[in-house]
C-alpha positions in Angstrom: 35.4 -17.3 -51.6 32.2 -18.3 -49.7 31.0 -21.3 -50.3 27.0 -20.4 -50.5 24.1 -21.4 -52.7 20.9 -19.8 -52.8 17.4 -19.9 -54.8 16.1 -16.6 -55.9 12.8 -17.4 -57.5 13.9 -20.6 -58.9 17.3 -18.9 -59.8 20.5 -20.8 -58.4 23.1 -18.1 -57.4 26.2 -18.5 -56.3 28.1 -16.1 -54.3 31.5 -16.6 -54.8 32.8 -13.2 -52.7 31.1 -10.3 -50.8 30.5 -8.3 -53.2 29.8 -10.9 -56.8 26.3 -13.2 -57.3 26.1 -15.2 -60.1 22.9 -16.3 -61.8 21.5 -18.6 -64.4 19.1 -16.9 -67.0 17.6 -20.5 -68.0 15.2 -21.0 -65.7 11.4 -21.2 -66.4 10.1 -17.8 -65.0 9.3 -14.8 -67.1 12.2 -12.9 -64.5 15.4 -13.1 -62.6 15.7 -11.8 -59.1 18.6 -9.2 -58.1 19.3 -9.4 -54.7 20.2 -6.2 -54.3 17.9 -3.4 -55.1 20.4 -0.4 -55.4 22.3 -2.3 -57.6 19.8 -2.9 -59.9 18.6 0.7 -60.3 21.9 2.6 -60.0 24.4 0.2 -61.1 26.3 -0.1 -64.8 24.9 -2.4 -67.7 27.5 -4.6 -69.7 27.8 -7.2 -71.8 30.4 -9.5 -71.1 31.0 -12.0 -74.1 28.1 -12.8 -76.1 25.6 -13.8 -74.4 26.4 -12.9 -70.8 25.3 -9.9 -68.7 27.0 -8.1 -65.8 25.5 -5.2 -63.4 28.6 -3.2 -61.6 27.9 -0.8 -58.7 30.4 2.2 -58.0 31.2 0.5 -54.9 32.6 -2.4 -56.9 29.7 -4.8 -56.1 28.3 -7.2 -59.1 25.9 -9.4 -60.2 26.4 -11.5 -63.7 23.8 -13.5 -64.9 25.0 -16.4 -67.3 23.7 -16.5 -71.0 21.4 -13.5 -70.6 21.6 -12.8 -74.1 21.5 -15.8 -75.5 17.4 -16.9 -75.1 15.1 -15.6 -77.8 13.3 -13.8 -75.2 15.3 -12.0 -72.7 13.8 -12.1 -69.1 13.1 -9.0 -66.9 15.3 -7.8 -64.0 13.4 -7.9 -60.9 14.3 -6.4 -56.8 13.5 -8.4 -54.1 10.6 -5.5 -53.3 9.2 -6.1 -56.6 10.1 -3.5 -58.5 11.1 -4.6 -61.8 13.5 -3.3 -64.6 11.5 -5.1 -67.9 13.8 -6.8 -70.5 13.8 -4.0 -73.5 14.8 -1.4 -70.9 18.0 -4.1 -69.6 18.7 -4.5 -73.3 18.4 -0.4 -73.9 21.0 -0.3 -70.5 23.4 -3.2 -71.7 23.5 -1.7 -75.4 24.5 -3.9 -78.3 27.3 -6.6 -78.8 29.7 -3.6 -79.4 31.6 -2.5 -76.0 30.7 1.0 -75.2 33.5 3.9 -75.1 33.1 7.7 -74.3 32.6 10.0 -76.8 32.3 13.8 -77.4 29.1 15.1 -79.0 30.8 15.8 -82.0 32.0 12.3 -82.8 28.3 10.4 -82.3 27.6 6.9 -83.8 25.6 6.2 -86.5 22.3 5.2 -85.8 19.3 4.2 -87.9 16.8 5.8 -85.0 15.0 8.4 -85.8 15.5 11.8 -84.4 12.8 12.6 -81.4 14.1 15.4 -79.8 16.3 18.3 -78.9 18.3 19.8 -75.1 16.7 22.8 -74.1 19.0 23.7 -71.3 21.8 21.9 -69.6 23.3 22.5 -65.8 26.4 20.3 -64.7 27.0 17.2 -67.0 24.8 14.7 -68.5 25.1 12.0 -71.4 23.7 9.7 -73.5 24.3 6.4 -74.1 23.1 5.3 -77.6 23.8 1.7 -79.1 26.3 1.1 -76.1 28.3 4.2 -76.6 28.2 7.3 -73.9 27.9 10.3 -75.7 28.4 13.6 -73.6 25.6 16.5 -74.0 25.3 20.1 -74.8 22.6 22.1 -75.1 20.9 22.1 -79.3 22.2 18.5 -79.0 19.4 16.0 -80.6 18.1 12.9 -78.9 16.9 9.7 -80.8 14.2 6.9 -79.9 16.2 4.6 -77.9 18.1 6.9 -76.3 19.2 6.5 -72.5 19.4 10.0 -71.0 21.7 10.1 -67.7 22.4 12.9 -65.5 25.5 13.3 -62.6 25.1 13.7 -59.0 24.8 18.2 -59.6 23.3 18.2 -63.4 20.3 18.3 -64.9 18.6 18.4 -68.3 15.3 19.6 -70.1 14.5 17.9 -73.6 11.7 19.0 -75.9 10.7 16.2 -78.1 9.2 17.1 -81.4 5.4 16.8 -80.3 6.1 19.8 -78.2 6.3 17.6 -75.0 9.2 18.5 -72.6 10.9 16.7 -69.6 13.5 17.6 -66.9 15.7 15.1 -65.1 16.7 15.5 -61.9 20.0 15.2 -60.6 21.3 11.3 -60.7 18.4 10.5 -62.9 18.6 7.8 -65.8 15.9 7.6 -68.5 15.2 5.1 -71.7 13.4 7.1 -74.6 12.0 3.3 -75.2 9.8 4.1 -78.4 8.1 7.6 -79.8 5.8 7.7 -82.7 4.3 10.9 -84.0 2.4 12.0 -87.0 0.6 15.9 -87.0 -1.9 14.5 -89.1 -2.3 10.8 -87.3 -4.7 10.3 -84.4 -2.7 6.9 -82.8 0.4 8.6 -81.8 2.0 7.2 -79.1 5.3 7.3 -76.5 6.9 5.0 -73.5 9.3 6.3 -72.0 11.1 4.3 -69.2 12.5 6.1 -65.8 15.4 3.8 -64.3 15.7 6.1 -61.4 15.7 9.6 -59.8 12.7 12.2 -60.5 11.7 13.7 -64.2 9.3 16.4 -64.6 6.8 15.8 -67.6 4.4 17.9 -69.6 2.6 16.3 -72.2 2.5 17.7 -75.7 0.5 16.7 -78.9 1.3 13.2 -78.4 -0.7 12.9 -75.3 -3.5 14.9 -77.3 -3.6 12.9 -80.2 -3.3 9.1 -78.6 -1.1 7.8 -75.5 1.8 8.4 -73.2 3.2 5.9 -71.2 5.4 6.6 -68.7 7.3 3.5 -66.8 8.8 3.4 -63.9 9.8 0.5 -61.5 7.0 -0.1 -59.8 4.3 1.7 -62.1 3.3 2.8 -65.4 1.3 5.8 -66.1 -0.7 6.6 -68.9 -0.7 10.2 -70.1 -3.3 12.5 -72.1 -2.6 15.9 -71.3 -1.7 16.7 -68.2 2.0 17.4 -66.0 3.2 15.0 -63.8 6.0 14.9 -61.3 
């Protein structure tokens, strides 16, 4: 075990082995830094306990952050470049209490969310994870508003949400449907959808027409109104 303390933005970590950093969450900023950058953006979400939070890497390195989930207000994730995962899409990645399990399409969870979308086509493998649970994809499969859409390292995937709007991810590509609101006959439509990493093509439907589209990434947020963006 090294015997190492360090202060990330106020943050006390502790590295207790080359590849494990453990943080505090109570500290007084609005965000927690993540020393490592990859791990942040590529690496798995899960809850561990109640309230804490752990980020794995597929090369087996870790970072847990201590009572996470138990403040009111969660903080956001950030690199040490700047880039920054905010808290609803760490939430969205960590899924509920429940622990996540695979699961065919067939046998998806219930979910209150409404239903936002459809796959139009489907190469390789891709899933969704929805209320902690990975669900694998087929094409005709329905998405839902809170839905984190994640392709392999040789898939992609197109989804047409009900507006008429479609997007394609990119191989290795993960993607938070964070919120969709839609009305034909409503002029203050709206949609955010969050890109964790990887590329998406966009092409804005009656949504973008009819009031906003935001789309976030790490290090920007775009605001759509009828355009196609890459």
């Amino acid at each position: 075990m090294l015997d190492a303390v360090q202060a990330l933005n106020g943050v006390d970590t502790r590295v207790f082995d080359a590849s494990s950093v453990v943080a505090s969450a109570h500290d007084t900023s609005d965000y927690i830094s993540v020393p490592d950058a990859h791990l942040l953006f590529n690496g798995e979400f899960k809850r561990v306990g109640t309230s804490d939070l752990k980020i794995v890497g597929s090369d087996g390195k870790s970072f847990f952050i201590e009572n996470y989930f138990s403040a009111e207000k969660h903080k956001h994730l950030m690199s040490p470049e700047g880039a920054l995962l905010t808290a609803n899409v760490v939430d969205a990645l960590a899924g509920p209490l429940a622990p996540g399990q695979e699961a065919q399409a067939g046998a998806q969870p219930a979910t209150s969310q409404p239903v936002i979308g459809r796959v139009e086509a489907l190469t390789g493998s891709a899933t969704v994870v929805r209320n902690g649970v990975s669900v694998v994809l087929n094409q005709g499969d329905l998405v839902r508003k809170g839905d984190v859409v994640q392709t392999s390292g040789s898939s992609s995937v197109s989804i047409t949400l009900v507006d008429g709007s479609t997007f394609s991810l990119s191989p290795n590509a993960r993607m938070v449907l964070n919120d969709f609101v839609y009305d034909a006959n409503a002029s203050n439509n709206s949609a955010v959808i969050n890109l964790v990493q990887g590329t998406f093509g966009f092409v804005a439907g009656q949504v973008a027409k009819t009031g906003d589209i935001r789309l976030e990434t790490p290090v920007d947020t775009m605001s759509i109104r009828g355009t196609t963006v890459l």
